[in-house]
C-alpha positions, -999 to 999 in steps of 0.1 A, spaced: -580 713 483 -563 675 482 -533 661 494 -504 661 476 -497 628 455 -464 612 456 -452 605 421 -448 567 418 -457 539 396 -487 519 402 -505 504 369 -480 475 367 -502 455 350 -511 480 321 -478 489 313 -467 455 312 -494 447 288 -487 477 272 -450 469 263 -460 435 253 -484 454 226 -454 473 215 -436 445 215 -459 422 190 -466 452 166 -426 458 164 -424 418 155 -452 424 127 -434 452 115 -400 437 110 -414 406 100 -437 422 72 -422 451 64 -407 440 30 -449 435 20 -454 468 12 -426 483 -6 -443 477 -42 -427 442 -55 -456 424 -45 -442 399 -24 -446 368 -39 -480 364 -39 -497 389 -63 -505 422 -37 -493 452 -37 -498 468 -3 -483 504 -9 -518 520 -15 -529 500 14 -495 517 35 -501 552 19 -540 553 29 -530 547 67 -503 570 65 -523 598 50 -549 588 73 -530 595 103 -517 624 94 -553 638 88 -564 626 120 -535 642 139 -542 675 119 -579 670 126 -577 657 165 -555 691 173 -580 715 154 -608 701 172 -592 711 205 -586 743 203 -623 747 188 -634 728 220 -617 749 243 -629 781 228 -666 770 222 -675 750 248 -707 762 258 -716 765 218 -703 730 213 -727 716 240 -759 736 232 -754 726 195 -752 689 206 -782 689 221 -800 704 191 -787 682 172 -797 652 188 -830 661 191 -831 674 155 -821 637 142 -844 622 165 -872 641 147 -859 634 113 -857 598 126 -896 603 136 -903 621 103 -885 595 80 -904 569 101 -937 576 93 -929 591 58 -919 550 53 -948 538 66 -921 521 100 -943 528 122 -922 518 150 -894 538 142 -914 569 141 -923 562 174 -891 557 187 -882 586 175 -909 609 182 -905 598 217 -865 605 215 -878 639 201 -897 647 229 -874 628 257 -844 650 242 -864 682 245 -874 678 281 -836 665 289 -825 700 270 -852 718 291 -842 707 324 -804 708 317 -800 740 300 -792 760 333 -765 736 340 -745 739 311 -723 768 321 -712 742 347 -706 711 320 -685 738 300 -663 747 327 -660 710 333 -650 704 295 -626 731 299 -608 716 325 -611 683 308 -591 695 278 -569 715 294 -556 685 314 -556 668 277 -534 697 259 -512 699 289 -504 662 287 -500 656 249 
């Protein structure tokens, strides 16, 4: 079952660098933040389109990265079969487009990832029950600490 952990503070290091990360990004912002309000600055740019892309950026991702969990958690077992039919479906069409180009190289190398995926797949396939209960637990840990 485990021990009990006491709650104390051991990555010193990391946090410090942390902060110190924090810390320079918070100087670049007040010491550039007049570059991107649309007056060009002096030197010709306008950064505004450059500031709007990131901002709608991270809004998407955030949208995006909270989606994604809940579809995780409620397909796991899905969401790991369908990987592994993916990568060996690519690895054929790597194969395929290989010889189709006359790289007869990369057709190996991906014939042979073909058939390296399919026995992986084979001999995995009872345990994936197991990985989804492990994902599970992964990304509940994940939405109970964000």
């Amino acid at each position: 079952k485990g021990e009990n952990q006491p709650k104390q503070f051991q990555d010193v290091a990391f946090a410090t660098a942390f902060w110190i990360h924090i810390a320079v990004m918070l100087y670049f912002l007040v010491a550039y933040a007049g570059a991107g309000n649309g007056n060009n600055n002096g030197n010709g740019y306008d950064y505004s389109g450059i500031l709007y892309c990131s901002l709608t950026c991270g809004v998407f991702a955030l949208a995006l990265s909270t989606v994604a969990l809940g579809f995780m958690m409620k397909f796991a077992t899905q969401l790991i079969k369908m990987a592994l039919f993916f990568s060996i479906g690519l690895s054929l069409a790597v194969g395929i487009i290989g010889a189709l180009s006359g790289q007869i190289m990369m057709a190996i190398m991906g014939l042979m990832s073909f058939a390296f995926g399919c026995c992986y797949a084979y001999f995995v396939w009872a345990r994936i029950p197991f990985a989804a209960a492990n994902l599970n637990t992964a990304l509940t840990a994940v939405k109970t600490n964000t």
